[in-house]
C-alpha positions in Angstrom: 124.9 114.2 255.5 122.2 114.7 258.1 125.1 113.4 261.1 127.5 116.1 259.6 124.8 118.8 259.3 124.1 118.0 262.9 127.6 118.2 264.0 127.9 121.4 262.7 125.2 122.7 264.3 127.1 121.5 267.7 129.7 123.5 266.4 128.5 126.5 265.9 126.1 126.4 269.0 129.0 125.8 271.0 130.9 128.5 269.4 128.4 131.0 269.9 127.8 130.0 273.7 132.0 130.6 274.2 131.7 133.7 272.4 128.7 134.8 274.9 131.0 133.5 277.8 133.6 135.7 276.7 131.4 138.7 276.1 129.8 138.6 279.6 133.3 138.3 281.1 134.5 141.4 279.3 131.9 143.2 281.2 128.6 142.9 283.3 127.0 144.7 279.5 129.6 143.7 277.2 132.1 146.6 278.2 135.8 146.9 276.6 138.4 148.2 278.6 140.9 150.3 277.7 141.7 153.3 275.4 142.0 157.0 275.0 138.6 158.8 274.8 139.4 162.6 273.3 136.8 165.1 274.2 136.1 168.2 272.8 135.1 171.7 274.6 134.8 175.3 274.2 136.9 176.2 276.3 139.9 176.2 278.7 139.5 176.1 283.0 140.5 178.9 284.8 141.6 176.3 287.4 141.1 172.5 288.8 141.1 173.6 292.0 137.1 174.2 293.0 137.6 176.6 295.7 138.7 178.8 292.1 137.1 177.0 289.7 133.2 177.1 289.5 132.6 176.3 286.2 131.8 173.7 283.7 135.3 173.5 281.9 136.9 173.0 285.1 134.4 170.3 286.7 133.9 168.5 283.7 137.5 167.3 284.4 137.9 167.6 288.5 134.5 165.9 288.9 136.6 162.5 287.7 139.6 163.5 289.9 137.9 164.5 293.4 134.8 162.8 295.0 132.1 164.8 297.4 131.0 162.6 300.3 127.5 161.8 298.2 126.0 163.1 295.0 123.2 163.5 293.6 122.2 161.1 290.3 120.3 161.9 287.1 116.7 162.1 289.5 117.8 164.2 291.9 118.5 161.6 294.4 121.0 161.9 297.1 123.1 159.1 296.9 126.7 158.1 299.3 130.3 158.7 297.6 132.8 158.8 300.1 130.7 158.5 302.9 128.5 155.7 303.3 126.1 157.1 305.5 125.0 160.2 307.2 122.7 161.3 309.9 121.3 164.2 310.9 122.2 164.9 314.6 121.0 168.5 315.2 119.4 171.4 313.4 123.1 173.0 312.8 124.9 169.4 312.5 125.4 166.8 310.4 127.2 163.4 311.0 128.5 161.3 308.2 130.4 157.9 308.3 132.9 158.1 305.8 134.6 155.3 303.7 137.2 152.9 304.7 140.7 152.0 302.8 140.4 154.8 300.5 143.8 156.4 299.6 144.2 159.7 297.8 145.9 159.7 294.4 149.0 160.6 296.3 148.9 157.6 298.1 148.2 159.7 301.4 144.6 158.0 303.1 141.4 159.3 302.8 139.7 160.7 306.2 138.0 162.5 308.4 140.6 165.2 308.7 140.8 165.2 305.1 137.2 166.4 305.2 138.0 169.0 307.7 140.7 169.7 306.1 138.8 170.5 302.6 135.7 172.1 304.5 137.5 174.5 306.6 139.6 175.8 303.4 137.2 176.8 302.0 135.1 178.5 304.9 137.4 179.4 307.3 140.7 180.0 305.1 141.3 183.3 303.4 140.3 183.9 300.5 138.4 181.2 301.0 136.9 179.0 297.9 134.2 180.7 295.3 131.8 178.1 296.1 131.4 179.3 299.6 128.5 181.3 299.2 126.8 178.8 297.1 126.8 176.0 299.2 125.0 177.8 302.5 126.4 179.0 306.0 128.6 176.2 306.5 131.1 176.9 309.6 133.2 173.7 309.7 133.8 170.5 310.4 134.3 168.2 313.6 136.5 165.2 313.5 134.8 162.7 315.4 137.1 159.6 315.2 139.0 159.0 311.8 136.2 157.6 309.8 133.6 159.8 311.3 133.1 164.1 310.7 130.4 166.5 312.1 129.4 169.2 309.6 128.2 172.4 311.1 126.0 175.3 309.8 125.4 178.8 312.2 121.7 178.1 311.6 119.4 175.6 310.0 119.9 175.1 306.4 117.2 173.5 304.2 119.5 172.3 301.5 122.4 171.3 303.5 122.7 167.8 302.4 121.9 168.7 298.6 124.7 171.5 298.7 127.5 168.9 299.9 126.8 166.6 297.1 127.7 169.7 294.7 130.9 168.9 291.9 132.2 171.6 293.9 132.9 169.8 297.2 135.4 167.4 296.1 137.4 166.1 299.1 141.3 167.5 298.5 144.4 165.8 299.5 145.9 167.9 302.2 149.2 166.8 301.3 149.0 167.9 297.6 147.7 171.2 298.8 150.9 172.2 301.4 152.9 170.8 298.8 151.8 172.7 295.8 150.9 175.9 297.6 149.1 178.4 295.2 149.7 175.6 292.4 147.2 173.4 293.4 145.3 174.5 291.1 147.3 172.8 288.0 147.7 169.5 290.2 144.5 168.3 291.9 145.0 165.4 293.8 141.4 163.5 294.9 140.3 159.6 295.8 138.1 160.0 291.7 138.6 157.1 289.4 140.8 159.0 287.4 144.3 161.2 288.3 145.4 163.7 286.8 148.4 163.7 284.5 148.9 167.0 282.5 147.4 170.1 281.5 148.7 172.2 278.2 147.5 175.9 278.4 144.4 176.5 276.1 145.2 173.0 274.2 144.5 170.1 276.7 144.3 168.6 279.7 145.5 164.9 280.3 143.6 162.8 283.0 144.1 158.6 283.6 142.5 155.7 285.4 142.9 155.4 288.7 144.2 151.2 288.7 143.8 151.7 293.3 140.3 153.1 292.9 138.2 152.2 296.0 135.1 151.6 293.6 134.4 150.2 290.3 137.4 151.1 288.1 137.2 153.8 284.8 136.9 151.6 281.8 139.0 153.7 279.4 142.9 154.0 280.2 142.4 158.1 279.9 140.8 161.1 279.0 142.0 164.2 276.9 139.9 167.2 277.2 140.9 169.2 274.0 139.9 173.0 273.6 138.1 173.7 270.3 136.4 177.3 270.7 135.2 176.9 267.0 131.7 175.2 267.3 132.0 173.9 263.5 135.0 173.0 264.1 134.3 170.5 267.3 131.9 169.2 264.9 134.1 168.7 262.1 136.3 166.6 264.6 133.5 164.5 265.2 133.2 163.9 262.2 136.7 163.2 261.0 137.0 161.1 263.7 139.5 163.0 265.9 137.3 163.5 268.6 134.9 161.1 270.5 133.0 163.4 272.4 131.8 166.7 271.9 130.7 169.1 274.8 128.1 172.0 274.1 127.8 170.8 270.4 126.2 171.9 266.9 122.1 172.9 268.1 122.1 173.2 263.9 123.7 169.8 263.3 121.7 167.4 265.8 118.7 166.6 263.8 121.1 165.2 260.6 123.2 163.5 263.8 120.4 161.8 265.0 118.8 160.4 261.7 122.8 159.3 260.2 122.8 156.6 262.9 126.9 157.0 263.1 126.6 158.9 266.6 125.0 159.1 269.9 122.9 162.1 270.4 122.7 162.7 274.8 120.2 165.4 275.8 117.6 166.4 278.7 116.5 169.8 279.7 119.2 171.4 282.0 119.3 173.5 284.9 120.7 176.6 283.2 119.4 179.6 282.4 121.8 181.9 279.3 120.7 185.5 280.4 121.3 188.9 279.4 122.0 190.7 282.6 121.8 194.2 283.5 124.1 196.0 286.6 122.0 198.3 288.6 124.9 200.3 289.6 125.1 201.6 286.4 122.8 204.8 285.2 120.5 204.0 282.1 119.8 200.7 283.3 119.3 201.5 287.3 115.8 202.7 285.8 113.1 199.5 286.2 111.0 201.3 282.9 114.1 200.9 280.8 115.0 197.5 281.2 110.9 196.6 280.7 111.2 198.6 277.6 114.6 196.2 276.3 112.9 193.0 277.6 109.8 194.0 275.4 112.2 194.7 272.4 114.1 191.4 272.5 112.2 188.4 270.7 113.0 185.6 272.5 111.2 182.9 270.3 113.0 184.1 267.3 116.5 183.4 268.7 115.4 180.4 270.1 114.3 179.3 266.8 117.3 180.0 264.9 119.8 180.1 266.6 119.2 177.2 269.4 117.1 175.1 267.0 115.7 172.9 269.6 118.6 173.1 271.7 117.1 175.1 274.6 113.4 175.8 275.4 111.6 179.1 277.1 112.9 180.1 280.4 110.2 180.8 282.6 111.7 182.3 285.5 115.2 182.6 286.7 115.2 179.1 287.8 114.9 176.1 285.5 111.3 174.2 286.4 113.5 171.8 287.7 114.8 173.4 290.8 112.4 173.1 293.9 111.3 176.5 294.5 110.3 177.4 290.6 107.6 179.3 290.4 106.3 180.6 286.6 107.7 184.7 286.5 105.0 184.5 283.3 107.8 186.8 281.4 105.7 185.7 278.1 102.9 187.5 279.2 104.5 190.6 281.0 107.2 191.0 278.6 105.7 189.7 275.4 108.0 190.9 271.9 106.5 194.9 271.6 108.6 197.1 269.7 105.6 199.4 270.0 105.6 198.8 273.6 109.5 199.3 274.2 109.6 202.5 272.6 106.1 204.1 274.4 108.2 202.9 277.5 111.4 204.3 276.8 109.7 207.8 275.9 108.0 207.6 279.3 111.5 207.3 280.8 112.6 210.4 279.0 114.2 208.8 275.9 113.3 209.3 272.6 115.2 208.9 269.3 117.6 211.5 268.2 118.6 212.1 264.6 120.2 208.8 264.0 117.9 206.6 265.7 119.7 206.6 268.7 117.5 207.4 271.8 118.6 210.4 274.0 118.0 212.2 276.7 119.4 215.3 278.4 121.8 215.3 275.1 123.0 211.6 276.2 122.8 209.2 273.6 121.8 205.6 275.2 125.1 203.7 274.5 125.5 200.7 277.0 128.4 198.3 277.5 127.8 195.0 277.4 130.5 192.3 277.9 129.5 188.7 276.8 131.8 185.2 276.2 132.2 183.5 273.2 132.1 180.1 273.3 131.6 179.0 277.0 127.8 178.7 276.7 125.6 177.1 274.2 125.6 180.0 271.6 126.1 182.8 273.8 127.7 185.2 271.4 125.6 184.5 268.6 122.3 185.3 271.2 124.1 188.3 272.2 124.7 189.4 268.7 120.7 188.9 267.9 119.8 190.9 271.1 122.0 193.6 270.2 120.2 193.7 266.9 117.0 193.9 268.2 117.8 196.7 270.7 118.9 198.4 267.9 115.7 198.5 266.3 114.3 200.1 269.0 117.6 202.9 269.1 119.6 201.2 272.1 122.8 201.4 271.0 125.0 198.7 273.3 128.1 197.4 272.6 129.5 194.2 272.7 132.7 193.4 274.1 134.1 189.9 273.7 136.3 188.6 276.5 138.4 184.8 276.6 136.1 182.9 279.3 139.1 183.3 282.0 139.1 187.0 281.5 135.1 188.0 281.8 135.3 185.7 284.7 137.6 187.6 286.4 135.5 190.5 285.7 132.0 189.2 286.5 134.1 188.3 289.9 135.5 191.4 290.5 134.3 194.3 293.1 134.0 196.9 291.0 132.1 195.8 287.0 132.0 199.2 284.8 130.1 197.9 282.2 126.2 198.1 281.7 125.8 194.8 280.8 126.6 191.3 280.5 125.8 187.8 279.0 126.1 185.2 281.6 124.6 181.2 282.6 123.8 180.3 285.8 122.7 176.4 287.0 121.5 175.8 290.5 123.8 173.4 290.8 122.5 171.4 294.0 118.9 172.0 292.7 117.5 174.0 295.3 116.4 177.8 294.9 118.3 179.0 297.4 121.7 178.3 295.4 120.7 181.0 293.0 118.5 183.7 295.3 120.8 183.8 297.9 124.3 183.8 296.1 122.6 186.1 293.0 120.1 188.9 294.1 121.0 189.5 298.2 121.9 192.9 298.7 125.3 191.6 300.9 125.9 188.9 298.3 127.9 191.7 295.6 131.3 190.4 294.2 133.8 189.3 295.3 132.1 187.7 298.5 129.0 186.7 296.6 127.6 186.3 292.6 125.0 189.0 292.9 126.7 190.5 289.9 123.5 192.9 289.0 124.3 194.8 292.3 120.4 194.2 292.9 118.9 194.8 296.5 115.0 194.8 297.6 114.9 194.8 301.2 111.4 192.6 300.9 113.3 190.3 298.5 116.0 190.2 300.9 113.5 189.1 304.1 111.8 186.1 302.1 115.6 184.9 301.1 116.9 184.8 304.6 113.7 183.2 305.9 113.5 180.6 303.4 117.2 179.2 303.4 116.6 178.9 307.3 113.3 177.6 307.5 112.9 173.5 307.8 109.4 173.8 306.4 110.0 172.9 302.9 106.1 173.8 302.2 107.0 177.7 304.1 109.9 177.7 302.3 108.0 176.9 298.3 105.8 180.0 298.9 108.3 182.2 300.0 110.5 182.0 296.8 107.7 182.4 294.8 106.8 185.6 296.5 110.5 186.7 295.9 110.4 185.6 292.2 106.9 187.8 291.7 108.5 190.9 293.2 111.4 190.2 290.9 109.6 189.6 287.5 108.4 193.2 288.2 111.4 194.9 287.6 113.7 192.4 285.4 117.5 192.1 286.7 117.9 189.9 283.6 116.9 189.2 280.7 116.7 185.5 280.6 116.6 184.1 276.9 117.5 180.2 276.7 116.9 177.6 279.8 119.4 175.1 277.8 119.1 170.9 277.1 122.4 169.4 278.7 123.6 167.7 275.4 126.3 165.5 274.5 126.9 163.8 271.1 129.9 160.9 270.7 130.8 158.2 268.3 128.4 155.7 268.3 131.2 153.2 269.3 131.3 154.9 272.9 129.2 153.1 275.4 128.2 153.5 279.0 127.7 157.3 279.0 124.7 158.9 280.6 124.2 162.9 280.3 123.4 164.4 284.0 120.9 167.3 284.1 123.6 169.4 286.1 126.2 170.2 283.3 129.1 169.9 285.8 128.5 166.1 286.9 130.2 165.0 283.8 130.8 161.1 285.3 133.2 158.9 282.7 134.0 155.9 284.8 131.3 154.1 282.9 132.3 154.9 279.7 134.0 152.6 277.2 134.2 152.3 273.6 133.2 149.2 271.1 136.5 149.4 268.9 
């Protein structure tokens, strides 16, 4: 008895030391290949080609198809992609070393004049890409030899390095480019560990693994990004099963998702502000004592208690405390929620309450415009809706006008916005304060050249912006945004309501994922699923 007791120890010793062989040979962790992970989103790209497409929905998906020469990783830190080295080689220039035997998905090779190839369309090319402004006063780039390229600037540029590691500056194939013309757009080509394979208007695109990868190959066999505007009913198909990922999820649902057990809940405080903005061109709004009056009038912790439920936190500036430059605008204290205080403010503007409730002046009712998403940002029409309420409280009558993500784009793009306000998120994508003063409140940066979409201009705000970006004192450079940030929390260009949490929920069978504090750098080559 004992002998056969013993032998079946040895038995199951030794099957339990082949299982553990096989389970490390799956994968360093235990990882499965193959499979079709289904993801769920808000909403549809306007394109997947960056120099059009600056957004989340279209980086989520050409962040897996193209590949910057580095990147920077869940700390900040710079790290090499398709160049495996770089060294600084002048004030202006920058030289990198770029990978070998790397192929494009179109089988044409990865190289330096691939790189000058996707840096010149977009700085030199007409229109040029949207990005452009964002990323800093690139001029070019140099081939060197065929696995070297010089990247130039007109004049020193303090986040250079941080800017080219941006989702944005995916290397294109050159040959998909000439051959697709203004098509591109619906069939990026890159060197990512996934290729793209179809996109269906408004219902999905279709991405797979790249098998010729230069690096460590995707684990899953392909992705579908699925459109679901309806936040409950993303959630639903998480629940149901049908999806395995949901992007910008439930804030309501995460607590019960958390204590269930049945799903992984992803989250870390993000880089993005959700803002009510205001456009200075317009009249009402061009004066400083009525947009102090709405900022006092809108009760930011309210909405932030029931409607993001733990899903975003204060915003403290326009800059999430995150980004190097932040400096506390103390909105809490200069703007704290005064109905008293809005309306003593609005009568010291001129406007006071007319029969209705509505304030006037000169026999002009205050009736504002206000365009706003639905669906794109983490609860972005239901904020607007509660700020709308609020103002109305205090007899600001603004209407909201709800516009498909592609379409309010166009317009927040567009030379000429006639409309007094607008909902809007911003992330400083390569976390550096320049991204956002620069490209968002210089006077020369208006659409369509630039994203200063509240038309605002300080000429002393100005000075500090162009001095910082070209300054190599990073110290200089710290004080001087703060000093533009204190002349701008003077007279508010926004309204800034919710600095969101990057969250991600999925099945608790998919492994490998890690959420990235920049909501564009959606990597999936890690993940796999345990089914």
């Amino acid at each position: 008895m004992r002998k056969g007791t013993r032998a079946t120890r040895v038995l199951v010793v030794m099957a339990l030391f082949i299982a553990a062989v096989a389970w490390v040979a799956d994968g360093a962790a235990g990882e499965k290949r193959g499979g079709t992970l289904t993801i769920v989103r808000p909403t549809d790209p306007v394109s997947l080609d960056s120099n059009l497409e600056t957004t989340g929905p279209g980086a989520w998906v050409y962040y897996n198809i193209t590949e910057p020469l580095l990147v920077l990783d869940e700390a900040g830190k710079l790290t090499p992609r398709l160049a495996t080295s770089w060294q600084v080689i002048s004030p202006t220039k920058i030289r990198f070393k770029l990978r070998p035997n790397v192929k494009f998905h179109d089988g044409t090779p990865f190289n330096a004049q691939a790189v000058k190839f996707t840096i010149d369309r977009a700085f030199n090319e007409k229109p040029g890409a949207r990005w452009a402004s964002l990323a800093g006063p690139f001029t070019g780039a140099e081939v060197v030899d065929d696995l070297t390229v010089d990247i130039t600037t007109r004049e020193p540029y303090g986040p250079s390095l941080r800017s080219l590691a941006m989702a944005y500056v995916g290397i294109v194939s050159p040959a998909a480019v000439k051959k697709h013309g203004e098509n591109y757009g619906r069939n990026p080509v890159g060197t990512g560990p996934f290729k793209f394979v179809e996109w269906k208007t408004n219902t999905s695109i279709t991405i797979e693994k790249n098998a010729d990868y230069w690096g460590d190959k995707a684990l899953v066999d392909r992705v579908i990004f699925k459109v679901v505007p309806e936040e409950g009913a993303r959630m639903i198909s998480l629940r149901t099963g049908e999806a395995d990922m949901v992007l910008i999820p439930s804030p309501a649902e995460l607590p019960s998702l958390k204590r269930e057990g049945k799903f992984n809940v992803y989250e870390v405080v993000g880089g993005r502000i959700i803002f009510v903005g205001f456009n200075l061109n317009k009249p009402i709004v061009n004066d400083p004592l009525v947009r102090q009056a709405m900022f006092h009038a809108v009760n930011i912790n309210t909405i932030l208690d029931n409607i993001y439920e733990g899903a975003a936190v204060r915003p403290k500036s326009y800059l999430a405390p995150s980004v190097f430059g932040f400096k506390d605008m103390q909105f809490d204290k200069l703007y704290p929620y005064d109905k008293a205080k809005a309306k003593a403010l609005f009568a010291k503007a001129g406007w006071t309450p007319g029969p209705d409730g509505i304030l006037q002046k000169g026999g002009q009712k205050m009736t504002l415009s206000w365009l706003a998403s639905r669906g794109r940002y983490l609860k972005d029409a239901e904020m607007a809706e509660a700020v709308q309420a609020q103002l109305k409280e205090v007899g600001v009558d603004a209407r909201l006008q709800f516009l498909e993500w592609g379409a309010l784009f166009s317009q927040m793009r567009s030379a000429n916005l006639d409309h007094h306000m607008y909902t809007f998120g911003w992330i400083t994508t390569n976390n550096d304060a320049d991204y956002t003063m620069y490209s968002s409140f210089l006077c020369k940066s208006e659409p369509p050249a630039g994203w200063n979409r509240a038309r605002y201009c300080d000429s002393k705000a100005d000075a500090l912006i162009e001095k910082a970006r070209s300054s190599v004192n990073q110290s200089a450079r710290e004080k001087m945004y703060g000093e533009v940030q204190t002349i701008m929390a003077k007279e508010p260009i926004w309204i800034p309501v919710a600095n969101t949490k990057e969250v991600v929920v999925t099945q608790r069978y998919v492994r490998g994922f890690s959420v990235h504090p920049v909501e564009y750098n959606l990597d999936l080559t890690k993940v796999w699923m345990d089914k």
